[in-house]
VOTIGU-758873 format. One record per residue: residue number from 1; residue in three letters; x, y, z of N, C-alpha, C in turn. Coordinates in Angstrom, 1 decimal, always signed. Layout:
<sites>
SITE, num, residu, n.X, n.Y, n.Z, ca.X, ca.Y, ca.Z, c.X, c.Y, c.Z
SITE, NUM, ALA, X, Y, Z, X, Y, Z, X, Y, Z;
...
</sites>
This chain:
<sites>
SITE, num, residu, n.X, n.Y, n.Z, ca.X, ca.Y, ca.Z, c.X, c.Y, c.Z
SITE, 1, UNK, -3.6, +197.4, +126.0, -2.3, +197.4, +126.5, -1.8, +196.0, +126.8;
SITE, 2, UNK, -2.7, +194.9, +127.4, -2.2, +193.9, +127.4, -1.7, +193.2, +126.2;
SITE, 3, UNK, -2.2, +193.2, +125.0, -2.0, +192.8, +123.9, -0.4, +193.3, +123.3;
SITE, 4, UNK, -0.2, +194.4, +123.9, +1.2, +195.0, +123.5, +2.5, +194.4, +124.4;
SITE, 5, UNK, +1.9, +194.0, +125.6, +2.9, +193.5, +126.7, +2.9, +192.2, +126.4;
SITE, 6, UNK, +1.7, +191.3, +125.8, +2.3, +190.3, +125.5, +2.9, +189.8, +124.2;
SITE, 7, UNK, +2.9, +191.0, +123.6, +3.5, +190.9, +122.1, +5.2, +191.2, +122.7;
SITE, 8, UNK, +5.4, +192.2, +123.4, +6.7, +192.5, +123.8, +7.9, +191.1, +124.3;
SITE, 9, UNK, +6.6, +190.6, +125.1, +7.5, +189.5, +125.4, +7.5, +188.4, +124.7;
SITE, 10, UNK, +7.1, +188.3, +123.7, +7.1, +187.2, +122.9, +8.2, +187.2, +122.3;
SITE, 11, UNK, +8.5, +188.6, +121.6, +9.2, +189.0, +120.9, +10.6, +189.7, +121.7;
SITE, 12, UNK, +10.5, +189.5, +123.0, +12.1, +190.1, +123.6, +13.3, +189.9, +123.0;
SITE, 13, UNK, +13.5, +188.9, +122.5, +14.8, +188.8, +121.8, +15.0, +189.4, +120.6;
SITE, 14, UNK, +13.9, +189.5, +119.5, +14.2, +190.1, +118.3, +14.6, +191.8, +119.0;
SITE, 15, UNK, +13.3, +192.1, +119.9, +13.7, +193.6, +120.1, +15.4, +193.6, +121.0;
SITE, 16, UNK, +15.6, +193.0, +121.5, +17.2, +193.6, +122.2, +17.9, +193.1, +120.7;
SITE, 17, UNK, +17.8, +192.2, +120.0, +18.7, +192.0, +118.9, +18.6, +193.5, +118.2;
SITE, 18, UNK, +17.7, +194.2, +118.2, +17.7, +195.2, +117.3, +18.1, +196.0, +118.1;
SITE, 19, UNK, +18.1, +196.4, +119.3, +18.5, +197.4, +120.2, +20.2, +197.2, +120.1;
SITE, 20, UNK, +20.3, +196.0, +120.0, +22.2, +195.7, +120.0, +22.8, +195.9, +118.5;
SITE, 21, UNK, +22.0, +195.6, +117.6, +22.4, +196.4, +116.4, +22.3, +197.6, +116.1;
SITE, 22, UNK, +21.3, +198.6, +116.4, +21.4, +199.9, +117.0, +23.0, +200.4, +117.7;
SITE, 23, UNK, +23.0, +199.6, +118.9, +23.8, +200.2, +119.9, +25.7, +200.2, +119.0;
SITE, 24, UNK, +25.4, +198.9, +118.5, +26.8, +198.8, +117.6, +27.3, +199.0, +116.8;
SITE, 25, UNK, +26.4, +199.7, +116.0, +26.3, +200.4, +114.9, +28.0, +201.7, +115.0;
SITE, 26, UNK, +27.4, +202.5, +116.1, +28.5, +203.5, +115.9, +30.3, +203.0, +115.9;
SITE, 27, UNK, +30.3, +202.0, +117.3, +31.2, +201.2, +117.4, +32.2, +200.2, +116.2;
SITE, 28, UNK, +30.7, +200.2, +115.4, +31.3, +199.4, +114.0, +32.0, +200.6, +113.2;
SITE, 29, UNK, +31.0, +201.3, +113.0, +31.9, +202.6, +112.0, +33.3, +202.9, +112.1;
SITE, 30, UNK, +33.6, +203.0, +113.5, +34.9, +204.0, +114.0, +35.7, +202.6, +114.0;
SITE, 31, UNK, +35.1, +201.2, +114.3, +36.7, +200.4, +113.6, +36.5, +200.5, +112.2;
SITE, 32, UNK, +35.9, +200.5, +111.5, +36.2, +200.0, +110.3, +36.5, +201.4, +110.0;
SITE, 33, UNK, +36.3, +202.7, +109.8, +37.2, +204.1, +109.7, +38.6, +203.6, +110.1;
SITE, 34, UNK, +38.9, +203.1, +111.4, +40.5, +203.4, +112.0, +40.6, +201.8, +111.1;
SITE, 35, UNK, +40.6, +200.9, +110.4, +41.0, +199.6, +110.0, +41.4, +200.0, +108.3;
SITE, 36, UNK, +40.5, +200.9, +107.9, +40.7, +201.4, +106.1, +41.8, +202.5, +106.5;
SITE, 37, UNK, +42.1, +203.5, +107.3, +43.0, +204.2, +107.5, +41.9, +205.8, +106.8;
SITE, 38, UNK, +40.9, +205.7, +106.4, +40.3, +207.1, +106.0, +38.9, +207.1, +106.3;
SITE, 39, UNK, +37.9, +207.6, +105.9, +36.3, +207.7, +106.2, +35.9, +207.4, +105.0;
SITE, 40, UNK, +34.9, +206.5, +105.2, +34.2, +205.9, +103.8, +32.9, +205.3, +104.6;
SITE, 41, UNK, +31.7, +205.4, +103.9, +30.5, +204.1, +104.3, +30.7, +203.1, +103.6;
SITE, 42, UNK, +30.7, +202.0, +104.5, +31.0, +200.6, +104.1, +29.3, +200.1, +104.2;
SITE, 43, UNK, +29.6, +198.5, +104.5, +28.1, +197.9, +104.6, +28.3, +197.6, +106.7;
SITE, 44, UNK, +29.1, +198.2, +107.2, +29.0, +198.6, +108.7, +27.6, +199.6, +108.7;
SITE, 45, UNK, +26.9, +200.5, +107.7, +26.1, +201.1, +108.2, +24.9, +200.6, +107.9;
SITE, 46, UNK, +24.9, +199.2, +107.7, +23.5, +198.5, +107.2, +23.3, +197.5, +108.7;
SITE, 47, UNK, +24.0, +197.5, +109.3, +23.7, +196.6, +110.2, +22.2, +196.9, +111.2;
SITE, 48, UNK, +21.8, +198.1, +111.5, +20.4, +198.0, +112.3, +19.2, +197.6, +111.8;
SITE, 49, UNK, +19.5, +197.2, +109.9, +18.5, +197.0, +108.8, +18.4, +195.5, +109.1;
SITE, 50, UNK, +19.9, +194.6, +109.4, +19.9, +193.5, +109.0, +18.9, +192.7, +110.1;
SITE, 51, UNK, +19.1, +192.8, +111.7, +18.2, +192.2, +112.6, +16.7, +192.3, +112.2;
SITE, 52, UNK, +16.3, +193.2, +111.5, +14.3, +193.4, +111.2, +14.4, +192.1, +110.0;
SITE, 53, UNK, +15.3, +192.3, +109.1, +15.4, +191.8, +107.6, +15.3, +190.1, +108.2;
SITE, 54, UNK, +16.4, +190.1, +108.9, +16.0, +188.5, +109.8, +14.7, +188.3, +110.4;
SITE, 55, UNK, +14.2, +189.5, +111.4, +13.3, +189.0, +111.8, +11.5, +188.8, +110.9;
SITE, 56, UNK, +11.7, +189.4, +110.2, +11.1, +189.2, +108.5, +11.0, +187.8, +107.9;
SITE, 57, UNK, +11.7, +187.8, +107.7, +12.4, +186.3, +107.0, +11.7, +185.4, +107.9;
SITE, 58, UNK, +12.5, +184.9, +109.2, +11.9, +183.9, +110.2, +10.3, +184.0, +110.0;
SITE, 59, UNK, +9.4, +184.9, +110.2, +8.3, +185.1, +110.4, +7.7, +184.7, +109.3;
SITE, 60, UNK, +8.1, +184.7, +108.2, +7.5, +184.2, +107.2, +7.7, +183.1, +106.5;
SITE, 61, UNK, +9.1, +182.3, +107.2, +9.0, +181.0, +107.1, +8.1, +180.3, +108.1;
SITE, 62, UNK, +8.1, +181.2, +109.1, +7.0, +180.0, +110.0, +5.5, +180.0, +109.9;
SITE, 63, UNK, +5.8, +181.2, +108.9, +4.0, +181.3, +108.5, +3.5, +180.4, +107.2;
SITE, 64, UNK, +5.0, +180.0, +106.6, +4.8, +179.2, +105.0, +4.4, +177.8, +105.8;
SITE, 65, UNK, +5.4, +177.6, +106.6, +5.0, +175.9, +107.4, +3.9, +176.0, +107.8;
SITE, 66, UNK, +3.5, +176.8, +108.7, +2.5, +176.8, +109.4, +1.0, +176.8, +108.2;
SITE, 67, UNK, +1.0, +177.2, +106.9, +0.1, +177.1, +106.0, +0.5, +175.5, +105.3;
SITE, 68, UNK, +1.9, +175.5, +105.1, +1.8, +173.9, +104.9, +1.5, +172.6, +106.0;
SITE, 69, UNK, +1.6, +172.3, +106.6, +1.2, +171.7, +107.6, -0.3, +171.9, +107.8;
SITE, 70, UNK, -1.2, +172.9, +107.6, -2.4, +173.1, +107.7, -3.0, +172.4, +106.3;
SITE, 71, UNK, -2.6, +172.8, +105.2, -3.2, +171.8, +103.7, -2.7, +171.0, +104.1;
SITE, 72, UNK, -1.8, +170.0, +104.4, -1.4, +168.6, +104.9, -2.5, +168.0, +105.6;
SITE, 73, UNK, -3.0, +168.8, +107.0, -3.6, +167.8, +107.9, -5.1, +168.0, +107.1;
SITE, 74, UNK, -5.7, +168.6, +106.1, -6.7, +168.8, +105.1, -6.7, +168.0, +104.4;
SITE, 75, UNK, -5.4, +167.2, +103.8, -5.7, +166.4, +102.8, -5.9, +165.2, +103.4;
SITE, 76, UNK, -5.2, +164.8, +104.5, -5.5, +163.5, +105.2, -6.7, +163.3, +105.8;
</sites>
């Protein structure tokens, strides 16, 4: 369990970012419904995808560096 509590806090911000993309999600729909004037899915229903897809991304730039920087201090 401690391994989970300190993974939680490491990661607090990605999880409320994803909880606030969650939470927005419905809010987004119903403007952009009342802004087109009819009901359609737009890309408003992709937004709770986008915060993981970021937090994806980051994680695996810092893992490219973090492998470059490691053959760097190997070659020297």
């Amino acid at each position: 369990m401690n391994r989970l509590v300190k993974w939680c806090w490491k990661n607090i911000f990605w999880l409320m970012a994803c909880a606030g993309g969650v939470g927005a999600t419905p809010a987004l729909v119903q403007y952009a419904y009342s802004a087109r004037g009819y009901k359609a899915i737009g890309g408003e229903i992709f937004v709770p995808f986008l915060v993981p897809l970021i937090w994806y991304l980051v994680e695996l730039v810092k893992g490219a560096f973090k492998e470059f920087s490691k053959e760097l201090e190997e070659e020297t």
